[in-house]
N, C-alpha and C positions, 0 to 999 in steps of 0.2 A: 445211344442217342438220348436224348433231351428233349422234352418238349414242353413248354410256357404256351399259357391260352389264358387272353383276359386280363392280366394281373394287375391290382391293384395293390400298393407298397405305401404305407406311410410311418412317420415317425411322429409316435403320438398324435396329435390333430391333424400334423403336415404331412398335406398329402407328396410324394415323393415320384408318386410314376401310376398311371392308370394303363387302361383298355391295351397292353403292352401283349404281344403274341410274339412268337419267335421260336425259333428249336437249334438244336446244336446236334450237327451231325459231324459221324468219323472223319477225321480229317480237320474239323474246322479249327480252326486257329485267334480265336478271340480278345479283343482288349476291350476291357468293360472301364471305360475314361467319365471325366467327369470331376467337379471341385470336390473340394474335401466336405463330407456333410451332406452328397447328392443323395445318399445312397447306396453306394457302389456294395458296401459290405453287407448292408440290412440285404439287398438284393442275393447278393451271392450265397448266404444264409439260409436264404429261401429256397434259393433252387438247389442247395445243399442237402433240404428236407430240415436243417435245424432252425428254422424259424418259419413263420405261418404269413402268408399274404392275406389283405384286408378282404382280395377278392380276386378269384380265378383258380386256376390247380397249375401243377408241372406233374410232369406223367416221367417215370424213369424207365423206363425197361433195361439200361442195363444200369452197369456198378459205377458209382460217382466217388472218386477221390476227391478231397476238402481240405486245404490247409486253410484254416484261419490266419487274420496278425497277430495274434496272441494265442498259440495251442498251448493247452493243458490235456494234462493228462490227470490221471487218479492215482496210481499207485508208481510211487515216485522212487519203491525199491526194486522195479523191474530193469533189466539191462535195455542198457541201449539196442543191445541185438538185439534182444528177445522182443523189443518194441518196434523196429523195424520189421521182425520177421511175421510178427504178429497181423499185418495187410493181408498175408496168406491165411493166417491160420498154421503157420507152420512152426512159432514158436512154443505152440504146446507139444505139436510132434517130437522136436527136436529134444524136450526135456524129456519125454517119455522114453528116448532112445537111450539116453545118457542114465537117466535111472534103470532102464532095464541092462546098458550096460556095465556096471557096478553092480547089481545085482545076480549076472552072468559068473561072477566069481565068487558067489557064496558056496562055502562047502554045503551046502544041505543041498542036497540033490532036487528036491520037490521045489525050493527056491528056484535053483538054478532052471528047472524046465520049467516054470510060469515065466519066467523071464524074457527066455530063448523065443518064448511066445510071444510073451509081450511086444520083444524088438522085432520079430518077422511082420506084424500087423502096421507095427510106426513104421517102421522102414518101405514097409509097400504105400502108406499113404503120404509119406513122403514122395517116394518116384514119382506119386499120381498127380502133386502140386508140383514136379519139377525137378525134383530130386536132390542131390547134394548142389549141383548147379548154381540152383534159384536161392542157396545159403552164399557162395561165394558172390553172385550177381547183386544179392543186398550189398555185401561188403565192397564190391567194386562201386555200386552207385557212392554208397556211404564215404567212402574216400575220397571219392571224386568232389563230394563234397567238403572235403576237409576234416572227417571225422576218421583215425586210422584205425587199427583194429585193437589199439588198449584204451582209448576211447568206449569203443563198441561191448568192452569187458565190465566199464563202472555205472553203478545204477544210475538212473535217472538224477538223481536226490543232486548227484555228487558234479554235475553239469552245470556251467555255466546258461545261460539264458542265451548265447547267441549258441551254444552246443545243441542245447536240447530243441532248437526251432530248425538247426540241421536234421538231427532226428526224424522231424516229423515230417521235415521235406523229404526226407531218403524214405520215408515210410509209405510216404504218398506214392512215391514215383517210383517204387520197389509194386506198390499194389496193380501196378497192371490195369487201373480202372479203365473204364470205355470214356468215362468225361471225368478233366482234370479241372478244380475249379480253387486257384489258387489266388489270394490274396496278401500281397507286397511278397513273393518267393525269393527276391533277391536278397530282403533285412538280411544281418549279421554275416552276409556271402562275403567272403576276397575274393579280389581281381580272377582268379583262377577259376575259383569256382561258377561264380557268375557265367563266364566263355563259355566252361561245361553244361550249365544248365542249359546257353542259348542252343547251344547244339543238339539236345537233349531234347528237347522243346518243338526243333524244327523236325527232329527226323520223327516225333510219336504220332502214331496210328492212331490211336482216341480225338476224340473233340477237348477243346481246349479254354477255359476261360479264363484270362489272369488279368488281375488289377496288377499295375504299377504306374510306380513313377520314375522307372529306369527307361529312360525313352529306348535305350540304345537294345533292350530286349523287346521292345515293344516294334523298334524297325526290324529287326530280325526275326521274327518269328511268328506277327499276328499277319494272317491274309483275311479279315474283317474286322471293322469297329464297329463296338457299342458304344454311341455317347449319352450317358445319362443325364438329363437338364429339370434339374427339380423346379427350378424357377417354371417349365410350360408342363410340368408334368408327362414327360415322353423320353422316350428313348427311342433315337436316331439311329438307322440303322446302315451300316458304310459296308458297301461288300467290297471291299480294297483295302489294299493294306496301308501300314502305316503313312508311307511319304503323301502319295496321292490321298488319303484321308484328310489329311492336313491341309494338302492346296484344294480340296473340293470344298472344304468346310471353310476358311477364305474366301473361295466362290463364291457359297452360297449366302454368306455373311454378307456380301459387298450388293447380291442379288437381292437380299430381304430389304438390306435399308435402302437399295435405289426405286423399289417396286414400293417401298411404305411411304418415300418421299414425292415419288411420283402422285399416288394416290390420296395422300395429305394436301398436294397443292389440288389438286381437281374437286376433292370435298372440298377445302376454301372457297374455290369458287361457287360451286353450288351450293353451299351454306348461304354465301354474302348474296348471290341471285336470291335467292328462298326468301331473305330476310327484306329482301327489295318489294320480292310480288307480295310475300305477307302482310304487306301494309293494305293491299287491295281487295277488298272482298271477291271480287269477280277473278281472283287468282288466288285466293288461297288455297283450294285446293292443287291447283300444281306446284304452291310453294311446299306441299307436305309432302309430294311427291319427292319431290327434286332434294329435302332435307333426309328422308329414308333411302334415296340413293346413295346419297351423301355417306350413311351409316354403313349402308350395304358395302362399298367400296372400301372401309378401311374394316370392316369384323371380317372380311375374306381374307386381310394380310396374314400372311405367316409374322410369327412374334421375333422384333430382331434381340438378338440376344444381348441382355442387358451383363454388362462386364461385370465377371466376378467379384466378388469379395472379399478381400482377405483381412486379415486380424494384424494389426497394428501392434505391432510386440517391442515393449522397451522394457528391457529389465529395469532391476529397483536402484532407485538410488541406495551406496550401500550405507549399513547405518559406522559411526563412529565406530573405532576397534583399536587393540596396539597391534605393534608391529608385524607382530607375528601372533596372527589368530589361532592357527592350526599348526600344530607339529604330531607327529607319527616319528616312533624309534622301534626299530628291531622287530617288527609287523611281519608275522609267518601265519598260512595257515595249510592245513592238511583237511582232507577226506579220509577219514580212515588209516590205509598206508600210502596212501596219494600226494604228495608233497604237489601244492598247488603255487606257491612263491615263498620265499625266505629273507631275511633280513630286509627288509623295505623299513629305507628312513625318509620322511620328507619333513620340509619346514614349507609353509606357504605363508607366508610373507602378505603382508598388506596390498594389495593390487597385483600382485604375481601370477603368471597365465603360463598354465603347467600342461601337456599331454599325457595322457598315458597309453604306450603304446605294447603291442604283444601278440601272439597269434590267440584265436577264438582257445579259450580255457587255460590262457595262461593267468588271471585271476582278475582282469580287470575289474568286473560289478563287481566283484567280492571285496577286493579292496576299497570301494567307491561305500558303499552298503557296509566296511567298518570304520570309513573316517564319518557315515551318517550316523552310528552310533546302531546299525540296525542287525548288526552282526559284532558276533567277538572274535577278534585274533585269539589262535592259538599262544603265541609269544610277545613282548613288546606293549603298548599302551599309546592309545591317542589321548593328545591332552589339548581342549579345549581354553584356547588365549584369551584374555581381556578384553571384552566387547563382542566373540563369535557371535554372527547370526548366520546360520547354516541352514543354505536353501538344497536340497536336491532333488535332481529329475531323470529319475529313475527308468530305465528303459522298458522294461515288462508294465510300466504305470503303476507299480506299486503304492505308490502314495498315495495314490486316488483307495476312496471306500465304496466299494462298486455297487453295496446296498442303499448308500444317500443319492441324493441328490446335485445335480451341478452344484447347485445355489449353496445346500448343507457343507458339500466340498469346500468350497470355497468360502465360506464364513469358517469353518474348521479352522484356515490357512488365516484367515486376518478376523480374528475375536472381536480388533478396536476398530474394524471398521463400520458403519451404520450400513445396513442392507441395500438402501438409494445406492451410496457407493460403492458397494460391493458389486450391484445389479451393474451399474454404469461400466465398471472394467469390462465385467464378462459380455456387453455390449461388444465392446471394443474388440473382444475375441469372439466375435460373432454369435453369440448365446441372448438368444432375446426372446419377451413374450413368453408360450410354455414351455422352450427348450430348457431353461434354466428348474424347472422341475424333475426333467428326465433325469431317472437314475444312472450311474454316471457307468452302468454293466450295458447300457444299449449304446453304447457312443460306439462311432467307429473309429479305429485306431489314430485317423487325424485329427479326431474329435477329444479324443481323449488326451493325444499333445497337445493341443492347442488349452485344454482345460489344465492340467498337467504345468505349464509353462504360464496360463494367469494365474494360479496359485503362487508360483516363483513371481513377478509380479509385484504382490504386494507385501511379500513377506519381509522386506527391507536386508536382506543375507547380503553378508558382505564377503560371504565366500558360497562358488556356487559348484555343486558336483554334478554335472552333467555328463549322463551317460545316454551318449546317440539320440541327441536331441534332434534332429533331421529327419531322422526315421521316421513314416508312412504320409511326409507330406508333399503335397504339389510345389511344382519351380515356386509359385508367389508366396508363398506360404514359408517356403525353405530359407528366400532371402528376405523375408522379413527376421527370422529367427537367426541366420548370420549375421545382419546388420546390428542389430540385439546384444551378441556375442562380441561382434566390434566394437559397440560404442561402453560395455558393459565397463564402469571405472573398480570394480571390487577383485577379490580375486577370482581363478578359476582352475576348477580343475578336471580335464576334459579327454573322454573317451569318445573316441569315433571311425568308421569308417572313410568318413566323408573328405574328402581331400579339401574342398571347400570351406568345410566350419573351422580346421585346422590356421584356413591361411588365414582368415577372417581374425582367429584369437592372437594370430603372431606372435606364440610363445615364446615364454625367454628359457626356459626350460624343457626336458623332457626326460620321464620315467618309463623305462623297458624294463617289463615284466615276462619272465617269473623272476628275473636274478636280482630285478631290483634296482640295477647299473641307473644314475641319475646324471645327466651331464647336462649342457646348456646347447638348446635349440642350433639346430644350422642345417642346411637346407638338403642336406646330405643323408636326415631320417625323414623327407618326405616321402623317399620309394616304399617305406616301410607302411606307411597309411593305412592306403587300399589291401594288402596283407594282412594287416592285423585282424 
């Protein structure tokens, strides 16, 4: 269980959610909704224990799993099993076994019986976590997620970005915790995996909180909503699930604005009466009457909900360039003894709208992060054409510097712009007032696309490398950023999940990775999409 009392949440000055009380008990099944920027992650952080409320406590008594939208880890030469297994506490066991059995065959006899010791101690606190069991139950989650078991053999280091956010989803939900408090768990998922998680999700025993914007995890699997509404500072509480959340919230929507209109005409009237008898001394006092009723009847309204906001997204016009901006020949790289792709040639062409497509760790970022110049092939050489201006938008937000500033961000990204101007874009991407101060490490993952994407913007790229630009945003927010991609006249070259942004860029091309194979779009590698 869970329990929140009091809480007060704000983002810098903005306040975000006050006098909020609530608990999360076994069983529940929670969607923490809301626009992009309510909140939804500062909140989840908190009741994570990694971040502090302005005002109130959360009380744990038992054990909380946390995926973040961006997990990191520290030591990036640990195995991917050994990370998974590590929920337990069982990946220091298992080393201990494996050292004491290699040491089991040293001739030195005095070896050999510290050893024999060693392994009886780990071997019994293994059974006590579950035993060899709860090793292969990791590896069946981990699968299920798409990670297989030579995956599960290479360090951290050596993983792509939608790998290692498997990882930490297999780690979370390998940990057994009493409350699962996950944020966007479906990013870098295929079709497959997704189904698995939803089932996964419906049958656990613990309490539950997940952000998303996969609605179709959200019907299946939440039986309450949290709606977070920063604009009245509250959090709505719906003990129903998804469908009925929906049409209650409709309801009540159509009930606030007939109950504020009703009440708006009735003050009318007793305002225009007030202002009648105020003319008359021997009535002004029931005109002050009748004007504080006036007040009284509209500060009892519930607040109707003023419609979202979203950010206005045009890419840039691109600047002049030749024909061929961008070419890549004979682009290999490796891990180690890891062959991650081989011979990759591409030409991108002046306005050419390229996919790349492959299953999770067949090198997508990798190759995206060496035509940015931010990594080096093993083999091969990209050569930058006549006029490149190369914009990328990097899925993990790399490009963002998480110790500046929005503002510092973003003047980073456009030097010749004057700051008015600068301010004025990130207006547009909804950054106003002190938001534009906040260091760009408190943003939440929507926050950080949308800042991420005005940097792209203004940077005039007439080639652009977008990887999983859709990721952690609401439907309005999403088709702002595929219309964007639509009307975008530069080139592009495009990693995604999203079957949506795909049909949006209407490729004339596409590259499947790891072999490389390049042939021209047809509508025959859409099944491959949501896969990759």
């Amino acid at each position: 269980m869970l329990v929140a009392h009091d809480l007060e949440v704000r983002a810098g000055a903005r306040l975000l959610l006050e006098h909020a009380s609530f608990q999360i008990a076994p069983g529940d099944k929670i969607g923490l909704v809301g626009r992009n920027g309510a909140g939804k992650t500062t909140l989840t952080k908190i009741l994570a224990g990694e971040g502090q409320p302005e005002a109130g406590t959360v009380h744990r008594p038992g054990s909380v799993g946390y995926l973040p939208q961006d997990p990191r880890t520290g030591d990036l030469e640990v195995l991917a099993r050994d990370r998974i297994l590590s929920a337990r506490g069982l990946d220091k066991v298992i080393t201990r076994l494996r050292r004491a059995e290699q040491q089991m065959a040293d001739p030195d006899d005095e070896v050999r019986d510290r050893a024999m010791n060693a392994y009886t101690r780990a071997e019994a606190e293994l059974i006590s976590a579950g035993g060899y069991a709860a090793e292969a139950e990791a590896a069946r989650i981990a699968s299920n997620l798409g990670l297989p078991d030579r995956v599960l053999g290479q360090p951290l280091r050596t993983l792509s970005g939608g790998q290692r956010r498997r990882v930490e989803l297999s780690r979370i939900l390998f940990s057994g915790a009493d409350t699962l408090l996950l944020d966007e768990p479906t990013n870098h998922l295929d079709a497959d995996s997704i189904i698995w998680l939803r089932c996964f999700l419906q049958t656990y025993p613990g309490g539950m909180v997940v952000i998303s914007h996969d609605v179709a995890l959200l019907d299946q699997t939440v039986t309450k909503v949290f709606h977070l509404d920063a604009t009245r500072a509250v959090l709505d509480v719906y003990a129903m699930n998804w469908k009925r959340y929906l049409l209650q919230r409709e309801t009540d929507e159509k009930r606030r604005k007939r109950e504020r209109k009703n009440a708006e005409k009735k003050a009318d009237q007793l305002i225009t009466q007030a202002a009648k008898m105020g003319a008359k001394a021997t009535k002004a006092v029931a005109a002050q009457n009748m004007a504080r009723r006036a007040e009284r009847l509209l500060s009892g309204l519930e607040e109707v909900r003023v419609a979202d906001k979203v950010a206005k997204i045009r890419f840039p016009d691109p600047a002049p360039c030749g024909k061929t901006p961008l070419t890549a020949t004979d682009l290999s790289k490796n891990y180690g003894s890891l062959e991650v792709f081989t011979g990759v040639d591409l030409a991108i062409d002046r306005g050419s709208q390229v996919v790349v497509l492959g299953l999770n760790g067949a090198g997508k970022t990798t190759l995206l992060r060496i035509l940015a110049g931010l990594e080096e092939s093993d083999t091969g050489q990209v050569h930058n054409g006549h006029g490149l201006r190369l914009g990328y938008y990097a899925q993990e937000h790399e490009t963002l510097e998480l110790d500046r500033s929005v503002l510092d961000n973003m003047k980073s990204a456009a030097p010749d712009l004057g700051e008015t101007e600068v301010r004025k874009v990130l207006g547009s991407f909804l950054f106003s007032g002190d938001d534009v101060e906040k260091p760009a490490a408190v943003l939440s993952g929507g926050e950080k696309t949308r800042l991420a994407l005005a940097m792209l913007v203004v940077s005039s790229a007439n080639v652009l490398l977008l990887d999983e630009p859709t990721n952690n945003l609401d439907p309005a927010s999403r088709a702002e950023v595929l219309n964007a991609i639509r009307t975008y006249q530069g080139a592009v070259v495009l990693v995604t999940h999203d079957e949506g942004a795909v049909h949006a860029l209407d490729p004339d091309r596409v590259l499947v990775l790891p072999d490389g194979t390049e042939d021209l779009w047809s509508p025959e590698y859409a099944e491959l999409i949501s896969l990759a």
